[in-house]
N, C-alpha and C positions, 0 to 999 in steps of 0.2 A: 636556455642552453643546457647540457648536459654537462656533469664533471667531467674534467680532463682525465681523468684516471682510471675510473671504474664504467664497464658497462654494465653491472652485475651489484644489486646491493650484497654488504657485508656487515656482519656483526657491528662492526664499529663506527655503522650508518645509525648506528641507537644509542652511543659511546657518551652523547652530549658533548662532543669537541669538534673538530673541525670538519672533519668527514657528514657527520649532522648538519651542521650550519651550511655546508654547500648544497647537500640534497635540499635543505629548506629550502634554502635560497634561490637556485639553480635548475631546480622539479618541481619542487611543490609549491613555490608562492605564483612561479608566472600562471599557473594553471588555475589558481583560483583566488588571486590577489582580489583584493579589495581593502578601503582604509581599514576596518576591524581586525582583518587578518596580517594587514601588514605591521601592526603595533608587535606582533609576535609577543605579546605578555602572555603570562600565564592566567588570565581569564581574558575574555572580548567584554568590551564596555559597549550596551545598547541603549539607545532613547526608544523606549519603545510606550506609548500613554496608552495603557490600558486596565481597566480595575480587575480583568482575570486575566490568566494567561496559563494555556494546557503545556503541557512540558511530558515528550516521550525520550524513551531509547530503546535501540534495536542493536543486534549483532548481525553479520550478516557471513556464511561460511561455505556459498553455493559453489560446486562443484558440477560442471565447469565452471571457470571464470569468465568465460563468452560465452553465448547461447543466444541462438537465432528471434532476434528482438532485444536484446540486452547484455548487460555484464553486472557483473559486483559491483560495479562504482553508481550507474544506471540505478540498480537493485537499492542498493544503498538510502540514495537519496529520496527515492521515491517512496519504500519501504516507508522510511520516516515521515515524509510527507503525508503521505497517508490515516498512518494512526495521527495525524495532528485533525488532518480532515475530518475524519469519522467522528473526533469529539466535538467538531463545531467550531473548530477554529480556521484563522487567515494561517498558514504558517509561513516564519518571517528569517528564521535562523537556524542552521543545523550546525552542530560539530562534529570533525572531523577526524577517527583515528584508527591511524595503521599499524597492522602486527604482520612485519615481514618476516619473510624466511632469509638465510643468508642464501644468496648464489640467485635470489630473484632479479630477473633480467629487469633493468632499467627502462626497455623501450615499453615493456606490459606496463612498468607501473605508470608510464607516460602515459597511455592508452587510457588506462585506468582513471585517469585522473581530468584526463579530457574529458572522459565522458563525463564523471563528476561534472566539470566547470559545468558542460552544455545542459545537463538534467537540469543542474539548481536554477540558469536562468530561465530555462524553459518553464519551471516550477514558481516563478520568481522568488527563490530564496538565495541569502548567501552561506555561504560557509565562513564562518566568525573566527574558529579557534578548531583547537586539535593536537593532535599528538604523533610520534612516530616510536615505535619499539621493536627492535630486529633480536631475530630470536635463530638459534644453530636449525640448520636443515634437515625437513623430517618432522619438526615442533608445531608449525604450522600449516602444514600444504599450502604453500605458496606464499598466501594471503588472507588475511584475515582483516575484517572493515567494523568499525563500532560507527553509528553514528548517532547524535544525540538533537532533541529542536524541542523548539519553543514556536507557538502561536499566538495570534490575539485571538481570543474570546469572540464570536460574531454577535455585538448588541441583539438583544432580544430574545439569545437560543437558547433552549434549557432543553438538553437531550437527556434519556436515563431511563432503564427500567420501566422504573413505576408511572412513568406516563401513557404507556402500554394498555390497551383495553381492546377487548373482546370486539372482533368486525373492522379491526386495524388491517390496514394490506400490505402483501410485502412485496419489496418493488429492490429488484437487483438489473445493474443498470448494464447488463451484457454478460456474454457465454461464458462458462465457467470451464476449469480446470486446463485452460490454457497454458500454464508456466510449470504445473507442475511436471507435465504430460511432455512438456519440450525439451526440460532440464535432464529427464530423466532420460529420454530417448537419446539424446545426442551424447550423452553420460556413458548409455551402456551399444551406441553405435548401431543404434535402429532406425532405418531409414522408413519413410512409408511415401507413399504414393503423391499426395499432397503435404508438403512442407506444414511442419507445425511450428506456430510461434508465439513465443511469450505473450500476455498480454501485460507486460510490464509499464506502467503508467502511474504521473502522478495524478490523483485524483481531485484536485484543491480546487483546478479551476471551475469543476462540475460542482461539486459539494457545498462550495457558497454559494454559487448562481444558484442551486435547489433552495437553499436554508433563506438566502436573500430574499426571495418572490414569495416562500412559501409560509414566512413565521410571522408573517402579521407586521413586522418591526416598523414599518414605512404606512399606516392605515391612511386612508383615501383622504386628499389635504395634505398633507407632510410632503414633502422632497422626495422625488420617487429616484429607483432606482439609477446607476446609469445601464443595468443591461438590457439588452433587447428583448429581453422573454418579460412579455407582459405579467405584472404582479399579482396576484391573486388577494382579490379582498376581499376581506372577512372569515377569513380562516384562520384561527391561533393555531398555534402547534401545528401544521400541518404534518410536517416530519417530527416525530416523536424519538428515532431512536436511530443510531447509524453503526454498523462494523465491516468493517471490512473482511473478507473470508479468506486468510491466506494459509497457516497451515492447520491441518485438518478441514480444511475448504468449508463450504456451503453447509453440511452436516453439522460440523462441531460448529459452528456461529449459530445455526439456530436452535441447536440445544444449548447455546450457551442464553440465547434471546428466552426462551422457554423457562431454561432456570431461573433466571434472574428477575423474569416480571411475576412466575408463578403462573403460566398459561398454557395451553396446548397450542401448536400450529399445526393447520393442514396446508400442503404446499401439494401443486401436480405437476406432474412427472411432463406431461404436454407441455403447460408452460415454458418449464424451463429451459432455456437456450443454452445449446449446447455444440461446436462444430461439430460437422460429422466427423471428419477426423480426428480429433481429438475423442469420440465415444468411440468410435472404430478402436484407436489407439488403446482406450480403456479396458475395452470387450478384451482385445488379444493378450495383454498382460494379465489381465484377472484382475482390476482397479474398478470400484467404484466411483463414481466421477464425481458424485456428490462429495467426495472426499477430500479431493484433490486440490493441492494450493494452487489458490490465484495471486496475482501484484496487482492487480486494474481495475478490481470490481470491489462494488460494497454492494451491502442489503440495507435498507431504509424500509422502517417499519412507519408510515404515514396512515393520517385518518382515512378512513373512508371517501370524505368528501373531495376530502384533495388528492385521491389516487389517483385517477387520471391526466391531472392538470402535473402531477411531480412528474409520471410516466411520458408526457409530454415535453416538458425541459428536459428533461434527460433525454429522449430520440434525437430532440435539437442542439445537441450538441457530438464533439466527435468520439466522447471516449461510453454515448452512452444511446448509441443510436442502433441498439439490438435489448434494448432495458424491455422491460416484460413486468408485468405484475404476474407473482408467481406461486400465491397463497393469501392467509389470512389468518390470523388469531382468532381460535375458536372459541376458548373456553376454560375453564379454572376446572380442577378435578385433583384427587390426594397426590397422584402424582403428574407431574405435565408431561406431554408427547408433543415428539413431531411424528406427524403421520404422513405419508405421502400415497396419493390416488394415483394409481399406476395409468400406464394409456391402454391397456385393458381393462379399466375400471375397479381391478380390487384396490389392496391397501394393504401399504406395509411401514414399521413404525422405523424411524429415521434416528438411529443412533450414533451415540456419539463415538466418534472412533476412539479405539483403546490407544492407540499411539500413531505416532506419524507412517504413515506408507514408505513414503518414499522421500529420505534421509538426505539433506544435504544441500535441496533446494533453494533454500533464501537463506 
């Protein structure tokens, strides 16, 4: 239920007295209770048995707060989920923290918060713990979201750089520049012919099914998996390395992949899947769409052998059934490239963008 007094947060919803305790209470616990979060201490106590365990945090400051396919709270959770994915892990737990503006309307942060609940089960994570801090109006544009998570480690997976070699493929598991291309449009009040929309998703439930089938963990004899995508054996490593492309998109990840193993990539321009309206949208602003952040996609750098058979799980499922193999690790040289073979056939080399395009999106 909502406080009896306020429809509007106010400074002294961050005071630590009584106005705090009913927002907890009254907003924020029915919307994402669970026993962890109901303890309301100042850390969440978890049983979690595992010998590794990846641990991220993000900020999150998008501009809109709603945007067709998502919001902040959406953004949020998934965001997080995400970079837990990409390192290989299950993710099990995020935290939660708000920086309000005073005079922010109480039903948004409702809204907000709901979406929250539905992302994390959707995601199967809970929210453990967190925080609220209300700040004078003007300080934060509305709303400002941190959230922080923890994963278990998936038995078997050793993702990183250096396992990176020459004739590795690269496999991104649908169209790219979706969210950026949305947030900004509906940001600065441009409409286009076919509706664009985020591709805002959490990626966990694709990202282990891949790592599960495809690392070897479960060899022929052993307890096989419980998913339906038949395992593939005798393949170690098959996925070598994962990121997700969110700001500075598809560009800046795979110079970052390039940097870090010390390799060239060549990627083509055909391959990669892209809506048309979303490159339409690109073309007219002047954005290069290799640029552009995504929430939904990763690139997975896998052996050759098992290119096909990862590109395979991935079509069979819902968040990855436009996935495409979209290059390859060429080669070692003084300095590494990405190169991309135009669908004209020449070639042109794929830098890393100098800063963000366009400001504000996640």
């Amino acid at each position: 239920m909502k406080t009896n007094r306020h429809d509007r947060i106010l400074l002294a919803h961050g005071g630590g007295g009584q106005l705090m305790d009913e927002l907890i209470r009254h907003v924020i616990l029915p919307s994402l209770n669970n026993d962890a979060l109901a303890e309301l201490g100042d850390s969440a106590e978890l049983n979690v048995a595992s010998n590794s365990l990846c641990f991220t945090t993000d900020s999150y400051v998008v501009k809109p707060l709603f945007f067709n396919g998502g919001d902040i709270g959406k953004l949020a959770v998934c965001g997080t989920v995400n970079d837990l994915a990409v390192a290989g892990s299950r993710p099990v737990a995020l935290s939660l923290s708000l920086i309000i503006e005073d005079g922010f309307k109480l039903e948004l942060l409702e809204k907000i918060l709901a979406s929250i609940s539905q992302t994390a089960k959707q995601n199967d994570v809970a929210i453990v713990t967190g925080d609220t801090k209300t700040v004078e109006a003007g300080a934060a544009d509305k709303i400002f979201i941190n959230t922080a998570g923890i994963g278990i480690k998936l038995d078997g997976v050793d993702l990183g750089f250096e396992k990176i070699t020459v004739g590795d493929k690269i496999v991104i598991n649908g169209t790219i520049g979706d969210h950026g291309l949305t947030v900004i449009s509906q940001r600065e009040g441009i409409k286009f012919q076919s509706q664009l929309q985020s591709d805002c998703a959490g990626l966990a439930g694709l990202t282990c099914q891949l790592l599960e089938n495809t690392s070897g963990i479960n060899p022929v004899g052993n307890k096989t998996s419980k998913s339906s995508v038949p395992r593939l054996k005798g393949i170690s490593n098959g996925v070598k390395f994962m990121r997700d492309p969110t700001r500075g998109g598809l560009a800046a990840t795979l110079n970052e992949i390039s940097r870090g193993s010390g390799l060239s990539i060549e990627i083509r321009e055909a391959d990669i899947p892209v809506n048309p309206t979303v490159q339409a949208a690109a073309d007219m602003l002047g954005f290069d769409v290799l640029t552009i952040a995504n929430e939904g996609k990763f690139v997975a750098i896998v052996s050759p052998e098992s290119a096909d058979d990862c590109l395979n799980i991935c079509k069979n499922h819902p968040l990855g059934k436009n996935a495409r193999i979209i290059g390859e690790v060429v080669g070692t040289s003084d300095v590494p490239v990405v190169e991309m073979i135009t669908k004209i056939g020449g070639k042109r080399i794929v830098q890393m963008p100098y800063g963000r395009e366009l400001p504000r999106i996640c």
